[in-house]
PDB file of N, CA, C and O in Angstrom, chain B, residues numbered from 101:
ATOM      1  N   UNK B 101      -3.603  45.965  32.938  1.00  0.00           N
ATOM      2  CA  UNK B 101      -4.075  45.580  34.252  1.00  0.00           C
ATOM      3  C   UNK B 101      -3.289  44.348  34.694  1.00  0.00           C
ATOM      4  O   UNK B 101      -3.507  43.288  34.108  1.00  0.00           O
ATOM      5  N   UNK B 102      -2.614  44.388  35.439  1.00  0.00           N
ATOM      6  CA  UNK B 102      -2.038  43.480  36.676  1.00  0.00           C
ATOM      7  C   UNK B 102      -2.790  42.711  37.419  1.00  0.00           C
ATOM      8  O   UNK B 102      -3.074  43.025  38.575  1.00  0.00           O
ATOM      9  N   UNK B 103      -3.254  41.483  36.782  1.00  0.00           N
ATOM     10  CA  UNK B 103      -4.094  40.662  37.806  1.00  0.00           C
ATOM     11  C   UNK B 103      -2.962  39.872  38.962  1.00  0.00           C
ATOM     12  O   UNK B 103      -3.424  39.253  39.920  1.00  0.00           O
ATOM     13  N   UNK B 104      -1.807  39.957  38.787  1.00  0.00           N
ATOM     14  CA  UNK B 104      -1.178  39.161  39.702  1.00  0.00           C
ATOM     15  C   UNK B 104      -0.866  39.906  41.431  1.00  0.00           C
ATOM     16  O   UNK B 104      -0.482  39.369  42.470  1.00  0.00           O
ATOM     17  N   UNK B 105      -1.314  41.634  41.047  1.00  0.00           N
ATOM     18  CA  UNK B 105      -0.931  42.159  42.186  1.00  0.00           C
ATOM     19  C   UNK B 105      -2.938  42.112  43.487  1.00  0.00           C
ATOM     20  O   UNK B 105      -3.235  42.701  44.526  1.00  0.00           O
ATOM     21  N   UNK B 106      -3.489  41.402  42.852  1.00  0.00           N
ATOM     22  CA  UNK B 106      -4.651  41.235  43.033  1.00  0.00           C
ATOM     23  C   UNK B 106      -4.844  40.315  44.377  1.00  0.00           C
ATOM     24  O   UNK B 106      -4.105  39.370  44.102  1.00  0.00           O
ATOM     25  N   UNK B 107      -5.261  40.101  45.350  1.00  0.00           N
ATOM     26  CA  UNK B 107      -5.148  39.579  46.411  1.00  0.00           C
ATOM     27  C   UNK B 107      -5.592  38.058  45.787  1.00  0.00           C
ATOM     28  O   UNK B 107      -6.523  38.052  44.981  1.00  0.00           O
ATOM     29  N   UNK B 108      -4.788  36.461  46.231  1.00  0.00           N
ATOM     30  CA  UNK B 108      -5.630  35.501  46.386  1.00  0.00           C
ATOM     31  C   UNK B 108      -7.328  35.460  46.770  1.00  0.00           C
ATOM     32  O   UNK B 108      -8.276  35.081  46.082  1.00  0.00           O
ATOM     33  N   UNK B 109      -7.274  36.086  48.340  1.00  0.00           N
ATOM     34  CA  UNK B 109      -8.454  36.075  48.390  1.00  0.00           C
ATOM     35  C   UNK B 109      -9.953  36.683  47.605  1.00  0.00           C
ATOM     36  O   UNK B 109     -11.073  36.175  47.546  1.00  0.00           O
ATOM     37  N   UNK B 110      -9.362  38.105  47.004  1.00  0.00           N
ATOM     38  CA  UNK B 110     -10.273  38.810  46.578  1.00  0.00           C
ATOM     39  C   UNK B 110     -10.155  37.904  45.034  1.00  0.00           C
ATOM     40  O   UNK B 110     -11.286  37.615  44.642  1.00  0.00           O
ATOM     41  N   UNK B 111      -9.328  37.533  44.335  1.00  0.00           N
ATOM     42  CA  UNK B 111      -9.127  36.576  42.873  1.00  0.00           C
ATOM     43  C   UNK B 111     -10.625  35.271  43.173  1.00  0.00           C
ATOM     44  O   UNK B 111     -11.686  35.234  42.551  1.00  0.00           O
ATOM     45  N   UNK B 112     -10.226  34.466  44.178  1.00  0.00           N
ATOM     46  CA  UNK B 112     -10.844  33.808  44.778  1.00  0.00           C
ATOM     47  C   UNK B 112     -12.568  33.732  44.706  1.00  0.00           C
ATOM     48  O   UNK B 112     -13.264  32.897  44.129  1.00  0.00           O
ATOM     49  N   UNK B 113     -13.101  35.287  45.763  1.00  0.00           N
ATOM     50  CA  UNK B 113     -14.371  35.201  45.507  1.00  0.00           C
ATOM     51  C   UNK B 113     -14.747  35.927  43.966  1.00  0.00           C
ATOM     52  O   UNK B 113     -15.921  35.997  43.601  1.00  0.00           O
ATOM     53  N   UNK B 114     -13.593  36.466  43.099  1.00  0.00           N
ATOM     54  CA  UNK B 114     -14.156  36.872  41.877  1.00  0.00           C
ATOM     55  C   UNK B 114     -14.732  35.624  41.217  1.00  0.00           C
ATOM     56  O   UNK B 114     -15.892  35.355  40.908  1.00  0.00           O
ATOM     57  N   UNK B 115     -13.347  34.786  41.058  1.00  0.00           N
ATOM     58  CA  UNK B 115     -14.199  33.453  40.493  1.00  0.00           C
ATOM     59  C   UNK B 115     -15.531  32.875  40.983  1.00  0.00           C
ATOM     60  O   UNK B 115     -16.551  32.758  40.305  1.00  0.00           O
ATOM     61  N   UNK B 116     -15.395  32.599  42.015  1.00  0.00           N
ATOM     62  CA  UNK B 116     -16.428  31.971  43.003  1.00  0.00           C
ATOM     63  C   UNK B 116     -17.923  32.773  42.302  1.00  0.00           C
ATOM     64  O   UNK B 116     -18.866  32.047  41.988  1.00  0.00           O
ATOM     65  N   UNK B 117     -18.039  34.681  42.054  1.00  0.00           N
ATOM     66  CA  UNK B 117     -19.539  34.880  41.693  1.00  0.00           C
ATOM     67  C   UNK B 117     -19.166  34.634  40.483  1.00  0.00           C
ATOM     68  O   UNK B 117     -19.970  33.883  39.931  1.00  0.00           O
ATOM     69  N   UNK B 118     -18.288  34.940  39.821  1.00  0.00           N
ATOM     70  CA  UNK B 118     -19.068  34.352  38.295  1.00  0.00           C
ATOM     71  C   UNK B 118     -19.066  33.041  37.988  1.00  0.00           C
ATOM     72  O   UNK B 118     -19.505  32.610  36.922  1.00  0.00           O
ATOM     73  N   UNK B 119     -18.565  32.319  38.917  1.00  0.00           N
ATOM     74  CA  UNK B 119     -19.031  30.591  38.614  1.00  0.00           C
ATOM     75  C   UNK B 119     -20.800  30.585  39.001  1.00  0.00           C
ATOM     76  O   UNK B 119     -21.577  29.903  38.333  1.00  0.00           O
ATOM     77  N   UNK B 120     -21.358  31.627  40.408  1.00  0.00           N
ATOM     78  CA  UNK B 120     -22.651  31.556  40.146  1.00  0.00           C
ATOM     79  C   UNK B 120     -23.428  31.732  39.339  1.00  0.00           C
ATOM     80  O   UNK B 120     -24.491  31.144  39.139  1.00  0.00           O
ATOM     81  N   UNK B 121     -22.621  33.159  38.423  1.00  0.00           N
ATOM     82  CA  UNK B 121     -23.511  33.699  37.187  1.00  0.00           C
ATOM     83  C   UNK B 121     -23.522  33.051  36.327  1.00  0.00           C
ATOM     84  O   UNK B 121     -24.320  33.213  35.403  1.00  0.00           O
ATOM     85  N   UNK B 122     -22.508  31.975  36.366  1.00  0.00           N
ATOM     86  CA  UNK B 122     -22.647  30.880  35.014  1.00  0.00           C
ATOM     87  C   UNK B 122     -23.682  30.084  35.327  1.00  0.00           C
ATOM     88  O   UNK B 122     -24.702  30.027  34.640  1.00  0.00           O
ATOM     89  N   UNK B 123     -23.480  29.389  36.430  1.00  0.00           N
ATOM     90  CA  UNK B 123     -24.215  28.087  37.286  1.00  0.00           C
ATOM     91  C   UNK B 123     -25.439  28.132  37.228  1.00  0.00           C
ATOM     92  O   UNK B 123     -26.215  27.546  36.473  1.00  0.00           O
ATOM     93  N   UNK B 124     -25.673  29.078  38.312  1.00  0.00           N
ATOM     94  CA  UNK B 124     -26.984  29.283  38.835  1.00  0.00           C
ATOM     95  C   UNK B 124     -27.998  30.073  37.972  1.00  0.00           C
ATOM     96  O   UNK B 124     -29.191  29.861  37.753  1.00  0.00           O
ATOM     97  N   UNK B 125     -27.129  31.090  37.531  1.00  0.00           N
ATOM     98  CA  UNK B 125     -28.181  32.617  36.484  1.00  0.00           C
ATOM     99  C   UNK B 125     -28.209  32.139  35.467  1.00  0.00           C
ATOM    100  O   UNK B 125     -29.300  32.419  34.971  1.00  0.00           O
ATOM    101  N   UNK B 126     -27.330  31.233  34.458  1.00  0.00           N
ATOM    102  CA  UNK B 126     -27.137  30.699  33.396  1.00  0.00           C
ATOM    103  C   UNK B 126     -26.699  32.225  32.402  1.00  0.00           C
ATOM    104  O   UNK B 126     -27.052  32.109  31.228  1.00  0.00           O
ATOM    105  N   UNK B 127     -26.075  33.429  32.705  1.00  0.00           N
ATOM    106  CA  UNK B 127     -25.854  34.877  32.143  1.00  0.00           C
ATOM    107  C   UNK B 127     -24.723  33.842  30.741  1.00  0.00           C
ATOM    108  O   UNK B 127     -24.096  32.788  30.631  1.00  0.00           O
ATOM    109  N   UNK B 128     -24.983  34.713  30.185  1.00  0.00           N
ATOM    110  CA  UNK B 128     -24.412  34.229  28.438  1.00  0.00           C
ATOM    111  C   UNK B 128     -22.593  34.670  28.888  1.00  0.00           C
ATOM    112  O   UNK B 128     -22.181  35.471  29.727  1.00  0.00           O
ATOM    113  N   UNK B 129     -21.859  33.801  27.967  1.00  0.00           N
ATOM    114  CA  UNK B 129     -20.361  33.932  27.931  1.00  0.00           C
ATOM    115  C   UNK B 129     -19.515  35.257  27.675  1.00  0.00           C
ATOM    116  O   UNK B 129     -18.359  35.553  27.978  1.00  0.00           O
ATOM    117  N   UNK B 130     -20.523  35.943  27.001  1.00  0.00           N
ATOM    118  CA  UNK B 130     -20.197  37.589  27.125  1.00  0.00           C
ATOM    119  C   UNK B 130     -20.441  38.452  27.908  1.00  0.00           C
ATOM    120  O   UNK B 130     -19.736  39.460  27.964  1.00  0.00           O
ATOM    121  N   UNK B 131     -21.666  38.233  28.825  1.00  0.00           N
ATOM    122  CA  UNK B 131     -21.671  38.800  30.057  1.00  0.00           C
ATOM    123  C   UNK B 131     -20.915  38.347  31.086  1.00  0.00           C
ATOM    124  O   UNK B 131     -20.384  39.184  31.815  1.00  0.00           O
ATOM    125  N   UNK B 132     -20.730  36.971  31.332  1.00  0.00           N
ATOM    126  CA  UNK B 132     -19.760  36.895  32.465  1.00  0.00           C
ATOM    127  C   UNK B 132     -18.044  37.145  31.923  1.00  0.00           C
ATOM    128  O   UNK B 132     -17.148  36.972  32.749  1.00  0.00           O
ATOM    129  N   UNK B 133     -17.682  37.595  30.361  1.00  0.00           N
ATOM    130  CA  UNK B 133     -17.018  38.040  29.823  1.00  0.00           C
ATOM    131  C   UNK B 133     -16.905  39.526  30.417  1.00  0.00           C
ATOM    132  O   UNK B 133     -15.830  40.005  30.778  1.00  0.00           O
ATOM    133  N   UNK B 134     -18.229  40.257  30.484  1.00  0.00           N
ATOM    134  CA  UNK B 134     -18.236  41.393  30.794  1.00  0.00           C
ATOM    135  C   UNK B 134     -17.719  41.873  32.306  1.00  0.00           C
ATOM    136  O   UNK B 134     -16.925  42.709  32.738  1.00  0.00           O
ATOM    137  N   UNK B 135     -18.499  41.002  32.789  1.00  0.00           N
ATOM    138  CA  UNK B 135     -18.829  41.123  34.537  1.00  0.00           C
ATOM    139  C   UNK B 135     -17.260  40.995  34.782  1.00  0.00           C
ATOM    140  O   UNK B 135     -16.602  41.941  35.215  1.00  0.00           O
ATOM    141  N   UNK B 136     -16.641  39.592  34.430  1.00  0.00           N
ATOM    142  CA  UNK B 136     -15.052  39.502  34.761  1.00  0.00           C
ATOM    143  C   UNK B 136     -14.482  40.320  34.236  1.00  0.00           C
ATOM    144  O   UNK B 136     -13.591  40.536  35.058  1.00  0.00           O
ATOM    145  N   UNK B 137     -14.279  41.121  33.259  1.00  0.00           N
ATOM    146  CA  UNK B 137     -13.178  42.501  33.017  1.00  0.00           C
ATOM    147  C   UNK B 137     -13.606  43.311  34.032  1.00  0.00           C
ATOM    148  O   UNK B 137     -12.810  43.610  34.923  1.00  0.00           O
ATOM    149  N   UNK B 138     -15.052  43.834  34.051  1.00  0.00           N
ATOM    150  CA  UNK B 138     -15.333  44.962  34.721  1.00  0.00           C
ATOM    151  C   UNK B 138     -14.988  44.735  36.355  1.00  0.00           C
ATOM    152  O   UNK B 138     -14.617  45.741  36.959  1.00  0.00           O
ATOM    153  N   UNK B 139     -15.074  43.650  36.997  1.00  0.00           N
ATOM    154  CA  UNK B 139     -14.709  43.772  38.469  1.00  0.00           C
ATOM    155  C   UNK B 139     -13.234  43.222  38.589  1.00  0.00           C
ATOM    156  O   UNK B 139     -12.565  43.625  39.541  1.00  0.00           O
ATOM    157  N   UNK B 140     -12.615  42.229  37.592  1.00  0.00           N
ATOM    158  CA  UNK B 140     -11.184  43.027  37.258  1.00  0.00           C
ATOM    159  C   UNK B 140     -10.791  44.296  37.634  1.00  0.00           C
ATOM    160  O   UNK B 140     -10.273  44.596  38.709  1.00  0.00           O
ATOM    161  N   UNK B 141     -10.998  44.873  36.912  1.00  0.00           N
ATOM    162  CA  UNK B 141     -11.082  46.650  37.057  1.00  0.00           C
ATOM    163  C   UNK B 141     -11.095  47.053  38.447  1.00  0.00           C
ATOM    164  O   UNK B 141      -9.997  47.415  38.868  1.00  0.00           O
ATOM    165  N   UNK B 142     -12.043  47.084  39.253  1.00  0.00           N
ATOM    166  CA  UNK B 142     -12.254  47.350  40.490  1.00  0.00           C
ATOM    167  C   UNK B 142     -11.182  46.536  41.728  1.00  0.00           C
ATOM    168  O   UNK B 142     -10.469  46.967  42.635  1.00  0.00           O
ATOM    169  N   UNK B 143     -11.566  44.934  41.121  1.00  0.00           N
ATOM    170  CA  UNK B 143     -10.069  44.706  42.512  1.00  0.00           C
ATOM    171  C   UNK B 143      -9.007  44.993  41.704  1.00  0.00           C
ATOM    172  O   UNK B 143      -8.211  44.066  41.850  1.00  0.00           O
ATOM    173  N   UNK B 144      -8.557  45.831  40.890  1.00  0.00           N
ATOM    174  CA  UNK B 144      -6.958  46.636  40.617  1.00  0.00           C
ATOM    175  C   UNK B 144      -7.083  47.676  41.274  1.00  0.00           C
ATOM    176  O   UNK B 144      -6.371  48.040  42.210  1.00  0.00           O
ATOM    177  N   UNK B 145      -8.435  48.469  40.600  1.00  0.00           N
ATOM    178  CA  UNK B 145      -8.163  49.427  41.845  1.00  0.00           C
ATOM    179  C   UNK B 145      -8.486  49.453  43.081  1.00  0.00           C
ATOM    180  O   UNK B 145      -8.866  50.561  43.459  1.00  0.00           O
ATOM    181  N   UNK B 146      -8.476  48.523  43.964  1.00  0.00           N
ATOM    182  CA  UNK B 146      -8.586  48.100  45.219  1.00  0.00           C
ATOM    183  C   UNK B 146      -6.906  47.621  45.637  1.00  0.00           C
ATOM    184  O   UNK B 146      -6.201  48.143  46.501  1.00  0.00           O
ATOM    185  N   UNK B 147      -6.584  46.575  44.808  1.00  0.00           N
ATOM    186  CA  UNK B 147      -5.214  46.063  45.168  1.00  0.00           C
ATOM    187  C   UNK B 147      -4.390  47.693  45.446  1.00  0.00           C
ATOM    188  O   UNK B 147      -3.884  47.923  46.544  1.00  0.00           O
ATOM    189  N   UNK B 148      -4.340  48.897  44.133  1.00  0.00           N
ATOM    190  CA  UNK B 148      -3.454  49.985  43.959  1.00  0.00           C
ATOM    191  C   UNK B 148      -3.985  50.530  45.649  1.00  0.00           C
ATOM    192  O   UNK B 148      -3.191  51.181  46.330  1.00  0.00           O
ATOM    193  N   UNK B 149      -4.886  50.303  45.996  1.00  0.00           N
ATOM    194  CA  UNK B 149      -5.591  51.118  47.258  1.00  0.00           C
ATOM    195  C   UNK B 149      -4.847  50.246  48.571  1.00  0.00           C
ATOM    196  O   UNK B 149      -4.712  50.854  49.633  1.00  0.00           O
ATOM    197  N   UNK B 150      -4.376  48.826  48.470  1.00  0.00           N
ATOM    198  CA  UNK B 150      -3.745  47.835  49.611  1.00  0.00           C
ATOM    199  C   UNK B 150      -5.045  46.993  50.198  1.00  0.00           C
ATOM    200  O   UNK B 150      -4.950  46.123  51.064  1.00  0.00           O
ATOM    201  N   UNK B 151      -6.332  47.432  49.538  1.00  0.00           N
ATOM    202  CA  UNK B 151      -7.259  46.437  50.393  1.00  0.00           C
ATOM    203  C   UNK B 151      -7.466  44.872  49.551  1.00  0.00           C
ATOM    204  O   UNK B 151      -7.811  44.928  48.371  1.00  0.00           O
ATOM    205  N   UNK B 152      -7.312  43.922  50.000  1.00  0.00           N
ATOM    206  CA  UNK B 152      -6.569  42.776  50.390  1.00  0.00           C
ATOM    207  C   UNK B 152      -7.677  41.487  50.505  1.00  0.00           C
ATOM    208  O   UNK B 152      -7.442  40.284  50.386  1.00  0.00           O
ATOM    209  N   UNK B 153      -8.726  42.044  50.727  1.00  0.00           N
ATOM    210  CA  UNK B 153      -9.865  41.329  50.819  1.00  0.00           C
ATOM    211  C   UNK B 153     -11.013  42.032  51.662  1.00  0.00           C
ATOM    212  O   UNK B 153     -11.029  42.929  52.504  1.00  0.00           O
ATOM    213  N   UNK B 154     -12.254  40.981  50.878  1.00  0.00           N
ATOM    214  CA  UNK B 154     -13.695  41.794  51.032  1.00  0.00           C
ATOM    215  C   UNK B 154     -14.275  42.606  52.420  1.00  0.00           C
ATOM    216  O   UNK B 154     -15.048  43.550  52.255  1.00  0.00           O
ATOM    217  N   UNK B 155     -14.016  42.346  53.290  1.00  0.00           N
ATOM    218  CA  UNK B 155     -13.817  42.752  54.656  1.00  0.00           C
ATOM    219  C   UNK B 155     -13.347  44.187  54.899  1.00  0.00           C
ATOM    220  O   UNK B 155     -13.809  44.951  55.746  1.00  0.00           O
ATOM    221  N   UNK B 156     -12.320  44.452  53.997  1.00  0.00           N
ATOM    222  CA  UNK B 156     -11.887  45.897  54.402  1.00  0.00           C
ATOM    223  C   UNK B 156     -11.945  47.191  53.300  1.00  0.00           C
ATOM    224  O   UNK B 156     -11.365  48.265  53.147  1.00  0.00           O
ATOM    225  N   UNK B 157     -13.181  46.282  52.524  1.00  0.00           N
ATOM    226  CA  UNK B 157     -14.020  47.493  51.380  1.00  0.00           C
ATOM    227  C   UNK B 157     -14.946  48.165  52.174  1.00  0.00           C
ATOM    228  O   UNK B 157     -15.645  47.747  53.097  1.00  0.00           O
ATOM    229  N   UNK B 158     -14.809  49.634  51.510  1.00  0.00           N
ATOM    230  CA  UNK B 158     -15.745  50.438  52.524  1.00  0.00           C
ATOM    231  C   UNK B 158     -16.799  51.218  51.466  1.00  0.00           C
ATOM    232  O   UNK B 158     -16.476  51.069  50.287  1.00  0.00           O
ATOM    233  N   UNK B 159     -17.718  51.833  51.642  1.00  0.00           N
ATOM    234  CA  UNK B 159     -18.088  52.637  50.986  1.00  0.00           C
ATOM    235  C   UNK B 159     -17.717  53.582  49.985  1.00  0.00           C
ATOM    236  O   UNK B 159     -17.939  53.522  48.776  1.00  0.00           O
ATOM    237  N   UNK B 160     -17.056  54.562  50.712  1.00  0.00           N
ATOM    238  CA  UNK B 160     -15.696  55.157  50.042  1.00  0.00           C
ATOM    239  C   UNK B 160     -14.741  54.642  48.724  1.00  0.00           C
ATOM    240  O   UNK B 160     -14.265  55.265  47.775  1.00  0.00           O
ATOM    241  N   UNK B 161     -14.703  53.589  49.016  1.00  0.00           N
ATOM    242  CA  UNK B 161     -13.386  52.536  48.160  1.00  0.00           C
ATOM    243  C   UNK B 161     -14.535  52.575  46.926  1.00  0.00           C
ATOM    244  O   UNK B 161     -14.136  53.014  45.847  1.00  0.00           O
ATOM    245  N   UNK B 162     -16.047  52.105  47.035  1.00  0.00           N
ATOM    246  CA  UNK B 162     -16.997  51.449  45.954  1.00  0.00           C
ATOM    247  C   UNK B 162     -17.075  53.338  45.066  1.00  0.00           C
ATOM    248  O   UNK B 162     -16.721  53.638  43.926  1.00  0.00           O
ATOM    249  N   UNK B 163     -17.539  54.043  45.923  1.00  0.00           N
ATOM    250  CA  UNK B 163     -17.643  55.565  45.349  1.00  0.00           C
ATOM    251  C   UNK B 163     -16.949  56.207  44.780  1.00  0.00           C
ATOM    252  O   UNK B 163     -17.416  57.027  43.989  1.00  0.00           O
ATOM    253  N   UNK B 164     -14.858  56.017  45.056  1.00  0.00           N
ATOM    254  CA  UNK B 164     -13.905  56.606  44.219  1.00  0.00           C
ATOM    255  C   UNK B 164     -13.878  56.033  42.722  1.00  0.00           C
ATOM    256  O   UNK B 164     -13.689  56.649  41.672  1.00  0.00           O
ATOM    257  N   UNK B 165     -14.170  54.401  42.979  1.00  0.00           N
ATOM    258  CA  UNK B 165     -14.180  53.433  42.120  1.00  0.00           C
ATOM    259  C   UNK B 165     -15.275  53.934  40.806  1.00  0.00           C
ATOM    260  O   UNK B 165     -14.942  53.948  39.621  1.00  0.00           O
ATOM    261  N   UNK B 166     -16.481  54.283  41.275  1.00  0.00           N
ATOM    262  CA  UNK B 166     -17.556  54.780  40.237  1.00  0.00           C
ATOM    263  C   UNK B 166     -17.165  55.879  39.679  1.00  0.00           C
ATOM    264  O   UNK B 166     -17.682  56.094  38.583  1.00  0.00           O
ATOM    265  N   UNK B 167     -15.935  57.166  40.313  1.00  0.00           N
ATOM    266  CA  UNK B 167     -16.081  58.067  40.079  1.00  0.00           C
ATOM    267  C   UNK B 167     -14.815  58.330  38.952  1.00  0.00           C
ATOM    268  O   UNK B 167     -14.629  59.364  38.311  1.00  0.00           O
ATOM    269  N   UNK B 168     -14.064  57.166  38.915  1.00  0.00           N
ATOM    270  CA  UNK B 168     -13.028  57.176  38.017  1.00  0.00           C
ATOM    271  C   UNK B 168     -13.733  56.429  36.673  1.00  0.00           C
ATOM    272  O   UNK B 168     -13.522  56.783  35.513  1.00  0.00           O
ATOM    273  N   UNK B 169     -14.802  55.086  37.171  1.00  0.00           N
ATOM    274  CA  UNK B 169     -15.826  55.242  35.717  1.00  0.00           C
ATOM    275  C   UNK B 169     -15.917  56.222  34.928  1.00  0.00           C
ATOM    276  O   UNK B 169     -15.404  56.308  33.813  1.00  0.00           O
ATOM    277  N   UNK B 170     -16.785  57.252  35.648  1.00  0.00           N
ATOM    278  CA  UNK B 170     -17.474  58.086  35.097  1.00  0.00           C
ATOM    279  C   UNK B 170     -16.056  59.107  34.257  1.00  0.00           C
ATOM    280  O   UNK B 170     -16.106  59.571  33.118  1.00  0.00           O
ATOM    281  N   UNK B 171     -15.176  59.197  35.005  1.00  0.00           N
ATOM    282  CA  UNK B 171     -13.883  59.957  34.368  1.00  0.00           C
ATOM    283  C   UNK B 171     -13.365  59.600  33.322  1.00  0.00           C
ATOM    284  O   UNK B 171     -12.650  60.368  32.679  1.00  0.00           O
ATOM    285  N   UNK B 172     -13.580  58.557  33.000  1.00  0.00           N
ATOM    286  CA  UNK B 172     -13.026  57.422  31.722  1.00  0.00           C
ATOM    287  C   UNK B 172     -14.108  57.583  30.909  1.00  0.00           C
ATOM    288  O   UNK B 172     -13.995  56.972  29.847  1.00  0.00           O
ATOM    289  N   UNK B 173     -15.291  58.302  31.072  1.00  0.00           N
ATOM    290  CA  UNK B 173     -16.447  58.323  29.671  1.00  0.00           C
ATOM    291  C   UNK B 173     -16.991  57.250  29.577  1.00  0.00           C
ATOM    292  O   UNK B 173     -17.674  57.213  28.553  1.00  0.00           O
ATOM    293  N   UNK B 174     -17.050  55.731  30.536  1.00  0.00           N
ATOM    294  CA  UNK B 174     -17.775  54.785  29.968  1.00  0.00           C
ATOM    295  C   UNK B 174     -19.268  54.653  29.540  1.00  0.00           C
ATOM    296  O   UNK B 174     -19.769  55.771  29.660  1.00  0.00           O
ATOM    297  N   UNK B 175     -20.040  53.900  29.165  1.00  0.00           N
ATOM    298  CA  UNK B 175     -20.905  53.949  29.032  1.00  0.00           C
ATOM    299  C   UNK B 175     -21.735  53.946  30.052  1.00  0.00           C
ATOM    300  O   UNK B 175     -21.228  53.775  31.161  1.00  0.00           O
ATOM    301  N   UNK B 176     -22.895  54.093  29.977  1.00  0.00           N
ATOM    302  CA  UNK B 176     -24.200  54.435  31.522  1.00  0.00           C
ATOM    303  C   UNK B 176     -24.239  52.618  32.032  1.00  0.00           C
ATOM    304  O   UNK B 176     -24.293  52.250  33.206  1.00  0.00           O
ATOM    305  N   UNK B 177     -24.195  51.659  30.780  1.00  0.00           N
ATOM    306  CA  UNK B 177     -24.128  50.486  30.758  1.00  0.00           C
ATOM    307  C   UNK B 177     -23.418  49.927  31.386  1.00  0.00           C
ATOM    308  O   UNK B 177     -23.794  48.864  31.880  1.00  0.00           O
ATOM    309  N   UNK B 178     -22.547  50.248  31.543  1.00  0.00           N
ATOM    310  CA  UNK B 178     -20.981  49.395  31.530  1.00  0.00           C
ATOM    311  C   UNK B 178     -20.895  49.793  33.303  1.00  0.00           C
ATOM    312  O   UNK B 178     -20.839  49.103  34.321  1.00  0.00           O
ATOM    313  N   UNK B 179     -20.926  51.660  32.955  1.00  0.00           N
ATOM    314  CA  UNK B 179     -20.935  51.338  34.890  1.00  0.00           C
ATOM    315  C   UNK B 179     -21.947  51.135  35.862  1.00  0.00           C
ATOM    316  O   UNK B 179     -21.759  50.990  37.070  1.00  0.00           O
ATOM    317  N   UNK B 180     -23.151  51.133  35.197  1.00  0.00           N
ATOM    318  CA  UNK B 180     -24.336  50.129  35.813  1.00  0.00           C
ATOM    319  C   UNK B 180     -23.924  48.803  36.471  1.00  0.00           C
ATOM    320  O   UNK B 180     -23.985  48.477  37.656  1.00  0.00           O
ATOM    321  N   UNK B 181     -23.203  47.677  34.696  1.00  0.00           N
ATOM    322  CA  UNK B 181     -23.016  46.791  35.478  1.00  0.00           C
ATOM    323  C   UNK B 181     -21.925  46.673  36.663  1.00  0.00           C
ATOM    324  O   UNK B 181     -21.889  45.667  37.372  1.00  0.00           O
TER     325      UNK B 181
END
């Protein structure tokens, strides 16, 4: 995974929620371990898609995204979170 082809902005608010989930939720170092690979994952495949920031995610974009989860065998867990 290519985090560098990842938009500033969308890099940006990734940090920004899991500084809440640290902050505010107090979620343990392996979950926001978790949370950051797994939406990793998603703005790559957003960047491979050209959307650029949060504004021009659509429905569609969140639904292909689940459906390549599910294609990969992950766990019920994993694409929950």
């Amino acid at each position: 995974m290519n985090a560098d082809s990842i938009s500033p902005i969308l890099n940006d608010e990734l940090r920004e929620f899991i500084s809440h989930l640290e902050m505010e939720r107090s979620y343990s170092p392996n979950t926001l371990e978790a949370y950051s690979r797994d939406l990793l994952r998603y703005l790559q495949h957003l960047a491979d898609l050209g959307i650029r920031d949060s504004d021009s995610i659509k429905r569609d974009h969140l639904n292909a995204h689940l459906k390549l989860l599910s294609d990969l065998n992950l766990a019920d867990t994993s694409r929950a979170r």
